[in-house]
FIZA-827222 format. One line per 2 residues: number of its first residue (from 1); their letters; for each residue z, x, y of N, C-alpha, C, O. Coordinates in steps of 0.1 Angstrom, whole numbers. Example, Ala and Ser with C-alpha at 12.3 -4.5 7.8 and 13.67 -1.06 7.14 Angstrom:
1	as	78,132,-57,78,123,-45,78,132,-33,85,142,-33  71,128,-22,71,137,-11,79,129,0,80,134,11
//
This chain:
1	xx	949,1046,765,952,1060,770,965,1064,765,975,1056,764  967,1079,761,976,1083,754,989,1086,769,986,1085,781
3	xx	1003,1090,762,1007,1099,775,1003,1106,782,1003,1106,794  998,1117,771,994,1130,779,987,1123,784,994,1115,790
5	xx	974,1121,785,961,1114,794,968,1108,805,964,1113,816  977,1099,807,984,1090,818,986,1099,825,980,1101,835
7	xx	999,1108,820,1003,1124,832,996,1127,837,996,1129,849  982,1129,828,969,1140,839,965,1132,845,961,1138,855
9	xx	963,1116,846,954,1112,854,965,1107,868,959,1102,878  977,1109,867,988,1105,874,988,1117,884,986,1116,896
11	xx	993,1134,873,996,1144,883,982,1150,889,981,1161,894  972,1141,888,956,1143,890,954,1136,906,950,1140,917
13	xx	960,1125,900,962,1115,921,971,1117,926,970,1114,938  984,1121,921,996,1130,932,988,1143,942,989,1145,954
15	xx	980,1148,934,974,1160,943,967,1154,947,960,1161,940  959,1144,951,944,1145,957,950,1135,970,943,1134,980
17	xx	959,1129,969,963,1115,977,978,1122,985,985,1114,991  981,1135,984,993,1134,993,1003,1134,986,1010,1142,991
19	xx	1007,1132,979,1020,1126,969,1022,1112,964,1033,1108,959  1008,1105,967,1011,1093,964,999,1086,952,987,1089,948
21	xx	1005,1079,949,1001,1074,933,999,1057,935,1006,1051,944  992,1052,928,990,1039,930,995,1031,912,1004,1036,905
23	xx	986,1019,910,989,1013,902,1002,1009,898,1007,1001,906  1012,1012,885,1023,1005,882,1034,1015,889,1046,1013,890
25	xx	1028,1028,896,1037,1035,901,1038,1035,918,1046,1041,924  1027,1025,924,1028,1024,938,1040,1024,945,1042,1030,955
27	xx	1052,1014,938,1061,1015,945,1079,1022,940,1090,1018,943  1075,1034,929,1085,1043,927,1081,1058,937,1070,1062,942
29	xx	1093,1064,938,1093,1077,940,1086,1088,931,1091,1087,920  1077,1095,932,1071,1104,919,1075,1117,924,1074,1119,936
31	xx	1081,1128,916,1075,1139,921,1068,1148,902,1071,1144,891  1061,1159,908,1058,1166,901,1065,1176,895,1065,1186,902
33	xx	1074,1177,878,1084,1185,874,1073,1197,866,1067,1194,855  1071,1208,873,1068,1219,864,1076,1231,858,1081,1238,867
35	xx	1078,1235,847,1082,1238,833,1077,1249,824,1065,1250,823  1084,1257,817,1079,1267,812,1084,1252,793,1093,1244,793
37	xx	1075,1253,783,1076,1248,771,1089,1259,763,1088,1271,762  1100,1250,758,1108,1256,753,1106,1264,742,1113,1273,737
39	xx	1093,1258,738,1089,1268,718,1076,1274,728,1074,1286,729  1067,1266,735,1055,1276,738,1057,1282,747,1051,1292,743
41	xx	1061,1284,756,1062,1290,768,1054,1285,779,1055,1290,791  1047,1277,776,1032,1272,781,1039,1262,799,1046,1252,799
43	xx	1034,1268,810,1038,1261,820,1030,1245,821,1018,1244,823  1041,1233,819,1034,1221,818,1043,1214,829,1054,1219,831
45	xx	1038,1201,838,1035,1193,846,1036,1180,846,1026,1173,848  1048,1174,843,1049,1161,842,1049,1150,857,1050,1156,868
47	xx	1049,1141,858,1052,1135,867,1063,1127,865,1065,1121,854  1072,1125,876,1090,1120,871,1092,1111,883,1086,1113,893
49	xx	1101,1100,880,1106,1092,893,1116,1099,895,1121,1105,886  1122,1099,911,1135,1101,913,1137,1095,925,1130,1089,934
51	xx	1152,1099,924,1160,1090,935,1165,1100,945,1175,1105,941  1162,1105,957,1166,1111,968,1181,1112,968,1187,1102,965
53	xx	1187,1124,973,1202,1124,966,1211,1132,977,1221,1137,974  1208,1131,989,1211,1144,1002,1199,1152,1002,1187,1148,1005
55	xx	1204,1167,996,1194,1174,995,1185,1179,981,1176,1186,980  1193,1171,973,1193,1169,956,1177,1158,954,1172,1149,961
57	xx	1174,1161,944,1160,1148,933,1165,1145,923,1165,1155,916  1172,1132,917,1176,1131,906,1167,1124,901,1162,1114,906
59	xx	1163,1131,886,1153,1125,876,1161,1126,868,1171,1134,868  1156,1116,857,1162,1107,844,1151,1108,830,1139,1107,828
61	xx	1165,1112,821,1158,1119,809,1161,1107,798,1167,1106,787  1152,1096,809,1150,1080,796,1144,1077,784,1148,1070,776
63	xx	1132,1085,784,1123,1087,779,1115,1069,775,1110,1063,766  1118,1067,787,1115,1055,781,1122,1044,772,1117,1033,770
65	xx	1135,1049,768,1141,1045,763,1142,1046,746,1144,1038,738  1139,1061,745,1132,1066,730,1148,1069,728,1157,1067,736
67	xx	1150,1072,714,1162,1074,708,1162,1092,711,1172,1098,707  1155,1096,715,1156,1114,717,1154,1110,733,1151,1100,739
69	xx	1156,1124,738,1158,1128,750,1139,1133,750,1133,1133,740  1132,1136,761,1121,1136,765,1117,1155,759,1126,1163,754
71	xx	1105,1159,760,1106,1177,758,1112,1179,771,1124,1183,770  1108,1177,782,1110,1181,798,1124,1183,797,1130,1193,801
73	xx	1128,1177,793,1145,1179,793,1149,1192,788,1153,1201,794  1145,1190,771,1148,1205,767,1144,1213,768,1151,1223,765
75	xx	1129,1217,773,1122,1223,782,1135,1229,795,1138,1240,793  1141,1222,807,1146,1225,811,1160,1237,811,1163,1248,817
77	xx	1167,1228,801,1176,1233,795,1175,1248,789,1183,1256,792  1164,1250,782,1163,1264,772,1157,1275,789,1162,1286,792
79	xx	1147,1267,796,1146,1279,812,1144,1271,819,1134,1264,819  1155,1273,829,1154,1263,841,1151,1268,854,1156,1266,865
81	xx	1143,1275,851,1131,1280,864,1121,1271,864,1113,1271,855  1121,1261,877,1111,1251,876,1111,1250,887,1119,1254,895
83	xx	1098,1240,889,1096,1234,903,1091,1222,902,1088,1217,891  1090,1217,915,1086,1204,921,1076,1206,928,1073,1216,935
85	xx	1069,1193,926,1062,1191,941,1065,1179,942,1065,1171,933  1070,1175,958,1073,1163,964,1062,1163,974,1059,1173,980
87	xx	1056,1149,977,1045,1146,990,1037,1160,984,1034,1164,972  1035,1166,998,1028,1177,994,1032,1195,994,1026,1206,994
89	xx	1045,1191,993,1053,1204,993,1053,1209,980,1050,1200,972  1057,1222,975,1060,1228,966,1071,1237,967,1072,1246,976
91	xx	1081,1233,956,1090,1247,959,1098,1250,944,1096,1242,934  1105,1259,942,1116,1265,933,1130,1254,933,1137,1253,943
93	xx	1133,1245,921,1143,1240,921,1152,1247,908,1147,1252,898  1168,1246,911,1179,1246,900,1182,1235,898,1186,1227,906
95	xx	1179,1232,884,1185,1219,878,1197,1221,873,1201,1232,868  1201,1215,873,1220,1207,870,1218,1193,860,1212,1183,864
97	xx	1226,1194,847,1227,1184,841,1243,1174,847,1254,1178,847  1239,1167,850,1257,1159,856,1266,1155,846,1262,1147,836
99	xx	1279,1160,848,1289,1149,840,1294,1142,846,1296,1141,858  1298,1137,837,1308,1121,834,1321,1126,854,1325,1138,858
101	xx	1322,1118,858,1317,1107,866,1305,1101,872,1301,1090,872  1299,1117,879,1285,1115,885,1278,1111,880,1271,1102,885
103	xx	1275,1114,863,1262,1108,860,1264,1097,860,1255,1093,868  1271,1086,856,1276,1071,854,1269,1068,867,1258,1062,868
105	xx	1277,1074,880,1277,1069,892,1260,1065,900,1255,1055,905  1256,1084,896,1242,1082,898,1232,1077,892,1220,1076,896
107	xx	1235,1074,881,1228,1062,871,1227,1048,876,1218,1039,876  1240,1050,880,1239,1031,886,1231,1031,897,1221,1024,899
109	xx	1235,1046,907,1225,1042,922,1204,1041,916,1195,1033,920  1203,1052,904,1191,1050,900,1184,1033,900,1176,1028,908
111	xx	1190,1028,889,1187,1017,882,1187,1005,896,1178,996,896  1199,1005,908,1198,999,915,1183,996,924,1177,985,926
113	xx	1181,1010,926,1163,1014,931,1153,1013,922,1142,1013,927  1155,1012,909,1142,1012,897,1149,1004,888,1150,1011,878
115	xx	1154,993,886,1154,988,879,1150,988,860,1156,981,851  1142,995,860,1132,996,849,1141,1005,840,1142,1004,828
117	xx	1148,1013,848,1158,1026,841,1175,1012,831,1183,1015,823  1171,1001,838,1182,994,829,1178,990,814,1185,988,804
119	xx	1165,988,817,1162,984,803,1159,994,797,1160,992,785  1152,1009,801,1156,1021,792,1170,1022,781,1172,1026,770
121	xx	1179,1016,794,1191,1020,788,1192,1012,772,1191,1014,760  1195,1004,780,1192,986,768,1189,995,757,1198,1000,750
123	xx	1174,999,753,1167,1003,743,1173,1014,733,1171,1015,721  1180,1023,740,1188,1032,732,1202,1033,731,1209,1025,736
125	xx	1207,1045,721,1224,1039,718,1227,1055,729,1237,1059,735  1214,1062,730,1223,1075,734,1225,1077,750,1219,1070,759
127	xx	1233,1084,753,1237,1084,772,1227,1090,772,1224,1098,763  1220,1087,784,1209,1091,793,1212,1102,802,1219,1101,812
129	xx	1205,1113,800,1210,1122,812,1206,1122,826,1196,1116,827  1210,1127,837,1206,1126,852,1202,1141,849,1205,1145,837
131	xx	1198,1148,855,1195,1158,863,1194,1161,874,1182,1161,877  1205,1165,887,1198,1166,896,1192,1183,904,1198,1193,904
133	xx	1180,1181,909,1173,1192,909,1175,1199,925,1173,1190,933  1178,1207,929,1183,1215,939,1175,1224,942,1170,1232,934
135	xx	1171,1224,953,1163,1238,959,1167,1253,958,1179,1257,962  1160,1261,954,1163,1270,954,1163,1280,960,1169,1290,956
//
């Protein structure tokens, strides 16, 4: 199964289950990041882990630990009119890219809860961005 395929069949059991997802993702945070495509304009739907932040969702632009940054990312960046869905809410979030202290900071709190984001890191030379996403 490709990515795309994985997302759909992921942002496929986020809606039908409540906000909750099984298999390798049973025990991360998921929410749903939707996006206008920075060249298509095409509104797309990824599914993202995040770390609860006050009133903030910080998701991580690891890509798995690819040497580029994810589209979602630059997707955000070029229009950052987007939303979430968390559990079974939906709303309008502002994303914020963090600097240098926070991101460091909230990087470590990530990694401490998901682990998985350390060996992202490992895999690439480039800083990983946080984002954290804000209600709007």
């Amino acid at each position: 199964m490709d990515l795309e395929q994985m997302n759909k069949a992921v942002v496929e059991e986020f809606r039908d289950n409540g906000g909750k997802v099984g298999g390798n993702f049973a025990n991360i945070p998921i929410l749903l990041l939707t996006a206008s495509g920075a060249k298509s304009g095409l509104r797309r739907t990824k599914p993202l882990a995040y770390l609860a932040d006050g009133q903030r969702y910080l998701i991580i632009a690891s890509f798995a630990g690819a040497p580029n940054n994810p589209p979602w990312y630059h997707n955000l960046l070029a229009d950052p009119e987007a939303e979430i869905e968390v559990g079974t809410e939906r709303f309008k979030v502002k994303p914020e890219v963090l600097g240098e202290p926070e991101r460091t900071h909230a990087f470590t709190r990530v990694v401490a809860a998901m682990p998985v984001f350390a060996d992202y890191e490992r895999k690439t030379s480039r800083v990983i961005p946080v984002v954290a996403l804000s209600r709007r």
